[in-house]
N, C-alpha and C positions, 0 to 999 in steps of 0.2 A: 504494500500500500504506500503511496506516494507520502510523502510527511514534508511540514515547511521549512524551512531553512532560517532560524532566528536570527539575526544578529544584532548584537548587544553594545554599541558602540556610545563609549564615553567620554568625554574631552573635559580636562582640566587646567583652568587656566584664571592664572591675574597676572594685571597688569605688573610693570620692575618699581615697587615701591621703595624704597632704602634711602632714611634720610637719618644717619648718623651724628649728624650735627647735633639735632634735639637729645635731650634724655630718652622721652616716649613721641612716636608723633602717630598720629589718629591712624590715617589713611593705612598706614600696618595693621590695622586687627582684619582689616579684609583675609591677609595670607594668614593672618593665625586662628579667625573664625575659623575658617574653611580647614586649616590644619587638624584643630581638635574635634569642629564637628561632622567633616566630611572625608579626608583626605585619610586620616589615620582609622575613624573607626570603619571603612571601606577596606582600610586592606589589612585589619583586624579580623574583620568577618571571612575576607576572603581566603586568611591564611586558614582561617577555622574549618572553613570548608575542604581544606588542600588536606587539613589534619582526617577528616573526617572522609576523605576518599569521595569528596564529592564530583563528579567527572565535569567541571561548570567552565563555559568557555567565550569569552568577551574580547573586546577591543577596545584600548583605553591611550588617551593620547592625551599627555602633558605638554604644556607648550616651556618652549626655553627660557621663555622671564620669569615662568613659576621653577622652574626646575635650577635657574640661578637661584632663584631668593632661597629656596630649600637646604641650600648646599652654601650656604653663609655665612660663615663662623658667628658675626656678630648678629646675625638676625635669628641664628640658632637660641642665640642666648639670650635674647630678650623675647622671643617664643617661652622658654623654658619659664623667665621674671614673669610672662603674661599667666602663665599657669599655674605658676605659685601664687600670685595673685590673685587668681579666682578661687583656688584652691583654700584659701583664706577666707576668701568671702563668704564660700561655702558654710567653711567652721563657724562662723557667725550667724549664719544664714540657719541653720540647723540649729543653733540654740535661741533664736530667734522663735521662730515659725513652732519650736515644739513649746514655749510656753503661749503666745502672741496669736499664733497662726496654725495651731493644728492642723488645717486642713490642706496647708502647703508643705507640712512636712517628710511628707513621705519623698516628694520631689523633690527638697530639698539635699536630700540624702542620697537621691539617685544623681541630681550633678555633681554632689560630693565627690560620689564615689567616682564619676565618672571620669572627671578629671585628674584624679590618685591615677585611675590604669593610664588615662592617656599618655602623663608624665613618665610612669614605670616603661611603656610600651616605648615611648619616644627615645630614653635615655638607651634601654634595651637593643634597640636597633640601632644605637651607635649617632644616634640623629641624623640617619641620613634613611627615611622612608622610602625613597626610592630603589635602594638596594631590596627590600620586599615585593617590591613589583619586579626585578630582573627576577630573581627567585622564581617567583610564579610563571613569567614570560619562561624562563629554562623549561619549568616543570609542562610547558603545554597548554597550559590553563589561558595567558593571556597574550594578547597580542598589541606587542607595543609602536602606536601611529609617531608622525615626525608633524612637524604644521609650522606654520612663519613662523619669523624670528621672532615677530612679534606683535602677532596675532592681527597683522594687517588684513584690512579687508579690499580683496585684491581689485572689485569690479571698478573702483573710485582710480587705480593707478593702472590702468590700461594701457592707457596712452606712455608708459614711462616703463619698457619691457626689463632695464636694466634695474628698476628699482625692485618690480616683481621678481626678479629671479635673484638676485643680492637675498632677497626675505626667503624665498625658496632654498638657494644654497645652504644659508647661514642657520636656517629652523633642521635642516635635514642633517650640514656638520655637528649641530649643538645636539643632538636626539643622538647622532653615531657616540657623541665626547660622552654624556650621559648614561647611557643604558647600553655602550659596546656591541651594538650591533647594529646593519644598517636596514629601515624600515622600508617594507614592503605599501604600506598604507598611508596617506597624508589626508590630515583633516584639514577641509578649507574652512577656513575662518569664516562663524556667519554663515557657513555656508555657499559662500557669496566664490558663485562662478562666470566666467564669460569663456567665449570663443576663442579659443588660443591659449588659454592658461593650460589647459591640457599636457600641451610641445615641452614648455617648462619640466613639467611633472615627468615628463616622458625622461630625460635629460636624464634624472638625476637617480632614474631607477625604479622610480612610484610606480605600484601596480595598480592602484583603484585609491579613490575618493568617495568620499561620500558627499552628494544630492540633494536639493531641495526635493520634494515631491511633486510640484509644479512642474518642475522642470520638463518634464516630460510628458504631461497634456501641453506644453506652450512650445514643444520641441518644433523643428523645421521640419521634420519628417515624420510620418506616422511609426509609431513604435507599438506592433505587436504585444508585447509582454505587459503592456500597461504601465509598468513599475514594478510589475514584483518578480525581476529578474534584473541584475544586473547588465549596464550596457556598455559597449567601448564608446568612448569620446571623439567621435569627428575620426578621423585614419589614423588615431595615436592606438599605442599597446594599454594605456590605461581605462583602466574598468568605470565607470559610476554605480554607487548604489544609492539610489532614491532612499528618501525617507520614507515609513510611514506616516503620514500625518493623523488618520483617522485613530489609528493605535495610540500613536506617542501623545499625542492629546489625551488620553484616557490618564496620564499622569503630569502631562506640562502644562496643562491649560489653567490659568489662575481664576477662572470662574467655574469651570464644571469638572475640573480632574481629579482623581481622587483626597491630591495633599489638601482639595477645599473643603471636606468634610466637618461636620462640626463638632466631632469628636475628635480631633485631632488637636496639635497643643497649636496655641497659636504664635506667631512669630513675633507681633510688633509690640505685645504685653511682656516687658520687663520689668525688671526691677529697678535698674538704674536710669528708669523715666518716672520710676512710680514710688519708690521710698523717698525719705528725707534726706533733705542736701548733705547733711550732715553727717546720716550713718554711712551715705555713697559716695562721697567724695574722696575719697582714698581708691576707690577703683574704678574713677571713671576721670575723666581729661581736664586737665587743668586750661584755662581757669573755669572751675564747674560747668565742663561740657560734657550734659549726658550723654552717654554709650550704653549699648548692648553688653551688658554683662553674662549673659547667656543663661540668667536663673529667670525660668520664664514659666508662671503656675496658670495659665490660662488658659481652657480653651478655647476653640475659634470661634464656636459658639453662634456664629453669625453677624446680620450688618447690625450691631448692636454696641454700645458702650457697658453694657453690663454684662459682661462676661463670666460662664459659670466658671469653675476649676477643675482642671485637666483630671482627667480621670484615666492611669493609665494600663486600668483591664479593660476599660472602654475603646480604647486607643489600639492593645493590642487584638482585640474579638476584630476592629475594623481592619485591619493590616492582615490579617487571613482570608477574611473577605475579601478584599480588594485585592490580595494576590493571586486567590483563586479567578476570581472575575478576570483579570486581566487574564488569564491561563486559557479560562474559556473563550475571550473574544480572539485569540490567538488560535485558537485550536478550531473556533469557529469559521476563521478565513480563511484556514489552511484548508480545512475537509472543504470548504465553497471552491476556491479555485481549484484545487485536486480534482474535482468536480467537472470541473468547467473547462480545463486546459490538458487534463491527464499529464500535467507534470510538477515539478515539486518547487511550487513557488519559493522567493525568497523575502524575506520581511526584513524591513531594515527598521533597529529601533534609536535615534539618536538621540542623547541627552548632553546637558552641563553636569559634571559629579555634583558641585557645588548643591546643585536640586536637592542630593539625597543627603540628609543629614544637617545639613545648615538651613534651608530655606524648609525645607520636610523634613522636621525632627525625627517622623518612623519611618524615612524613605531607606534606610539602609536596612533594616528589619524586612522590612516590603521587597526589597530588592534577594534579599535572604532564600525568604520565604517562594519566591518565584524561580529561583537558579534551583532550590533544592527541590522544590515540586513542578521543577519542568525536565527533570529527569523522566520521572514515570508518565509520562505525557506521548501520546502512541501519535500524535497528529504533530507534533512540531519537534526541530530539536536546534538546542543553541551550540551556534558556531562563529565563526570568523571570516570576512570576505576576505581573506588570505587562504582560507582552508578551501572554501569554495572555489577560489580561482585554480587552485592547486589540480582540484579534479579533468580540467580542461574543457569546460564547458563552452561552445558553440554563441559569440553573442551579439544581439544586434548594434547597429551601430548606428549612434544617434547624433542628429546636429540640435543641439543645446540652444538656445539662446542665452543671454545675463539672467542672473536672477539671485536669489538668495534662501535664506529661512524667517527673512526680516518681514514686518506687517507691508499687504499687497502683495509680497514677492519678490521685489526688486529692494533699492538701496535703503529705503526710509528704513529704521530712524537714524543713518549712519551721516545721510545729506540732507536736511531739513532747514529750514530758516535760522534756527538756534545755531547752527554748527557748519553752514556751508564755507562761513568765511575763511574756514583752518586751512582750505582745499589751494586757496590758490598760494598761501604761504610755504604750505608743504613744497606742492610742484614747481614752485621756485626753487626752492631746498636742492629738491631732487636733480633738479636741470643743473646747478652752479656746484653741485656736488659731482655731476657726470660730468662740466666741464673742468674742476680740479684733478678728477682724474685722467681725461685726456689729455693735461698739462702737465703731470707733473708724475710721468709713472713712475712705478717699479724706484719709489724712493726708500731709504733708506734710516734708520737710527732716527733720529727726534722728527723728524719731514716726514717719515713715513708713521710714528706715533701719533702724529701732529693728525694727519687725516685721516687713520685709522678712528680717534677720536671723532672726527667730521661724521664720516659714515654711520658710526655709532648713535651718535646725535639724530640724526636723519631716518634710520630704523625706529628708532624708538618715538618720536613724533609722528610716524608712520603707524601707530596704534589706535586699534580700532574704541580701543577703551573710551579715549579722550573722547572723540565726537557724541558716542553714548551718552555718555556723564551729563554731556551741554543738551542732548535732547533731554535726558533724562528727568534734568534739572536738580541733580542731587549734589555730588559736589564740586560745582560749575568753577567756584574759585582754584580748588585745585587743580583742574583739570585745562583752568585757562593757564595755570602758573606754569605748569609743566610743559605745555604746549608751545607758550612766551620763552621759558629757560632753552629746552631744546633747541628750535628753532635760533637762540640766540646766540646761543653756544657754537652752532654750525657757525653763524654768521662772522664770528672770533674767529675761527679756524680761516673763513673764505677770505675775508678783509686781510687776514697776517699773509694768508701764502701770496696772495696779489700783489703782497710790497715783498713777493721770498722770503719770508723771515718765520721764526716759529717764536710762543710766546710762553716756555718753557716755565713758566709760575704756575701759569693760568692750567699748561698740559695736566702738571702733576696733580694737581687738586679734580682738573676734570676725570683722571683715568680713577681717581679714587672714590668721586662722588660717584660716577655710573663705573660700576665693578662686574662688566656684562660683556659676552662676546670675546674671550681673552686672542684669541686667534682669525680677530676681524683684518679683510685683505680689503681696503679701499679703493684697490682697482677691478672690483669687481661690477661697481658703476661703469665702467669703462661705457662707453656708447660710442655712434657717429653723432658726430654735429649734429643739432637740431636746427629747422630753417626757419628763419625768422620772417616774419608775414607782417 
């Protein structure tokens, strides 16, 4: 009997936060939420499962500004301060709540504890969690993607081939330097593809991406398999795999997926918006700026300001349910097309980890519960579009248009009113950057640190992050400043080489504020002249 072909595809990724100057500074709890609530109990769960002979098999792709900050020395250690930290707050929080709050204490005791294993877990593995994912990549289980340097979103720099394949080389070097081996799979940022990004990918070894779901109702050509088969990209060797949309929405969608249940805990109910300046001030941002403390007794409850309190056998009865459900809608499409095509579709399911665990406190449980009961599942089985491709499967071959996984399909919210104006400062960047490299190649000792710094700058403004941030409207100052620095920073480098000279104060301080890239080649911008109109 035909069965469907799962795949399990996960991308993890923030933007290169590291501002050593301050004691504490905000914008880092992004890598350390995501550390203690997504990153490590993910591959806590998964080692459990490896212990327990679970046969469970994904695709998971870190991008290289997470997997710098990871590997940190200093930001190791003020991860570790942020965890003793909470770890504290905890101990208070817990004698708090058992005389105060009874009804919060159970939970209180459960992030207790939970941040005790994280710290043990963390220190355990040497602080460097990534080595647990090579682990499992050896053992079979997981298959490790490569993706930009940094996390550019490529359909905005089309026009500029030298800058997109600079973020292709230097994402796919940085994934070899990282996890010692070279990938087979590249995740496009966003999603976000056009015509010709393909040749790129081909270059450099890439077997297959993953696909908007769109993508292939809005293709140039009619495409047989609908989506649920993999296809080659225009006359290149690499694969697409569409998303599922109607699937992946059963967990990403922020009004009807399952994380919106109203037994669930809720996210934006803290402590350190809702106790006293007083007891919270020790672990929240100076000068009393509340933060997410991560001790959160609420649940979602609905569109309501009176929120009951998390209940978490309620929570876990829902996360059986909803993993069975999803099991069946999966086993439902499989046996429909099975059906209908006599051959063994393929499902592609694509997420942020960040989802499971920081944004959906039981999304790791959930994710559990589905790897270990899609084992015995006779209608689908999970795999890897690497493992797939492996078998030599026959595929069509489609003409793409642009498109993305962004709202409508295309670029929003990346080009919007908010955030178009970054575009044309960038590609300025980009141009004066290709022409420093046709000027001044294959240089050498401080000339050639000098623009290796350049290039650097220029990647990293090249993040998708940034424009997000300004639609988003969340932390717009920061997001302008970094944008402002980078960009400025380049302009230091362009302004000095134009008079020849390097500005050797300014270098040292630059290669130490961004501590990213250590084996960046600046001539790899190299281009032709562009023509001036």
């Amino acid at each position: 009997m035909p069965k469907a072909s799962v795949n399990l595809i996960l991308h993890a990724h923030s933007p290169y936060v590291r501002h050593l100057e301050y004691p504490k500074f905000l914008e880092e709890n992004w890598l350390f939420e995501s550390l203690c609530e997504s990153y490590i109990p993910l591959l806590m769960m998964l080692k459990e499962l490896d212990r327990e002979n679970v046969p469970f098999h994904l695709s998971i792709c870190f991008s290289p500004t997470l997997c710098t900050m990871l590997l940190d020395e200093p930001l190791q250690e003020r991860f570790i301060n942020y965890l003793t930290s909470r770890i504290e707050l905890g101990e208070k929080e817990v004698e708090r709540t058992k005389s105060e709050a009874p009804k919060f204490y159970e939970m209180a005791s459960v992030y207790l504890e939970s941040y005790r294993k994280c710290l043990d877990f963390y220190e355990n593995c040497g602080r460097n969690i990534l080595s647990g994912f090579i682990e499992l990549h050896e053992k079979g289980h997981i298959d490790l993607m490569a993706t930009a340097a940094t996390h550019c979103y490529f359909p905005l720099y089309k026009d500029y081939e030298s800058a997109v394949k600079t973020q292709i080389e230097v994402g796919i070097k940085s994934h070899i330097h990282f996890f010692h081996s070279a990938p087979s799979g590249f995740w496009l940022p966003e999603c976000g593809y056009y015509p010709g990004l393909e040749k790129f990918l081909a270059q450099y070894g890439i077997r297959w991406c993953q696909i908007p779901a769109h993508s292939i109702i809005t293709a140039r050509n009619r495409i047989s398999s609908g989506g649920y088969q993999p296809v080659m990209l225009h006359d290149s060797p690499v694969a697409g795999f569409p998303r599922d949309w109607s699937l992946t929405n059963l967990v990403w969608s922020d009004s009807t997926g399952y994380p919106c249940d109203s037994d669930y805990r809720e996210f934006y109910r803290d402590i350190g918006y809702d106790l006293d300046m007083d007891y919270i001030r020790p672990y929240i941002h100076e000068p009393d700026v509340r933060v997410f403390t991560g001790y959160k007794y609420m649940a979602i409850t609905g569109r309501t300001e009176e929120k009951r309190p998390y209940n978490r056998k309620a929570a876990a009865a829902k996360v059986s349910l909803h993993a069975n459900n999803f099991l069946y809608h999966l086993r439902r499409k499989s046996l429909s097309l099975c059906a209908q095509t006599q051959e063994e579709p393929v499902l592609n399911l694509c997420f942020d980890v960040e989802l499971f665990g920081h944004r959906w406190y039981e999304g790791i449980q959930f994710l559990k519960e589905v790897l270990i009961n899609g084992v015995n599942e006779e209608a689908v089985a999970f795999t890897t579009p690497s493992q797939i491709l492996s078998k030599g499967r026959n595929l069509e071959m489609a003409e793409l248009n642009e498109c993305s996984w962004g709202r409508g399909g295309f670029s929003d919210p990346w080009l919007d009113s908010e955030n178009s104006w970054v575009y044309r400062h960038i590609h300025k960047a980009i141009e004066r950057m290709e022409e420093l490299a046709r000027r001044f190649p294959n240089q050498r000792s401080l000339k050639c640190r000098f623009l290796n710094q350049a290039a650097r700058e220029v990647l990293l403004a090249m993040s998708s992050d940034w424009p997000y941030i300004l639609h988003d409207k969340t932390s717009v100052m920061y997001a302008e400043k970094r944008l402002r620095n980078h960009l400025g920073s380049f302009n230091v480098v362009y302004s000095n080489m134009c008079r020849n000279s390097v500005h050797t104060e300014w270098l040292i301080k630059a290669e130490k504020r961004n501590a990213i890239f250590p084996d960046m080649d600046y001539n790899l911008f190299y281009a032709e002249e562009r023509k001036k109109y």
